[in-house]
N, C-alpha and C positions, 0 to 999 in steps of 0.2 A: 584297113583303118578301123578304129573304134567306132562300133555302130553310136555308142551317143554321142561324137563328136556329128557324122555326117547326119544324124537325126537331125540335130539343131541348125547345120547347115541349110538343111532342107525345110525349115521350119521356117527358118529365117525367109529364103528366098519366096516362098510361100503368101509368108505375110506383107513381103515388101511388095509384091504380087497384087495381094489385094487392097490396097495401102494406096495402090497407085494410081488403082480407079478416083479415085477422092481427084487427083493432081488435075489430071485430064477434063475439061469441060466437054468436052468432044472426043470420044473417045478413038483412034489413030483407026480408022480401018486395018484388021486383020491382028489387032492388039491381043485379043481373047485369045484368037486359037494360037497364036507363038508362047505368046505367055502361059497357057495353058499345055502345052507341051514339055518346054520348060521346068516348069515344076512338075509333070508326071515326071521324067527324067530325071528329078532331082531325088524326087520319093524310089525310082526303080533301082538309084545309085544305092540308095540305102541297104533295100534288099539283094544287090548282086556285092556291093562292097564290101559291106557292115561285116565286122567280125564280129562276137560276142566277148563280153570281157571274160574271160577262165572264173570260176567260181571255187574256192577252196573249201572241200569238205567236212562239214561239221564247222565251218562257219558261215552264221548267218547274214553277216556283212559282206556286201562286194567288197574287191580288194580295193584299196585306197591309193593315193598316188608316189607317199610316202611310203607303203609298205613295198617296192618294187624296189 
């Protein structure tokens, strides 16, 4: 899969992560360390998943979505 799709994936759950502190007046016993898991996990999909997009040489633009 394209690493900056799963990037953003991982970004996402990240944030929604910390996002959720705010929700919780009391925070659920054992919240931190699941949820902090979670997103290690989510960030290590990145680097065992992540492909890199091909880069065509001699141009300095990534390829686009249209140009495929």
């Amino acid at each position: 899969m394209d690493r900056r799709y799963l990037s953003f994936i991982a970004l996402a759950i990240t944030m929604l992560y910390g996002a959720s502190f705010a929700v919780f007046d009391d925070t659920p016993k054992g919240y931190a360390a699941i949820g902090g898991v979670v997103v290690a996990l989510s960030w290590i999909a990145v680097g065992v998943f992540g492909r890199d997009t091909p880069q065509r040489r001699g141009d300095g633009m990534p390829p686009q979505p249209q140009d495929d």
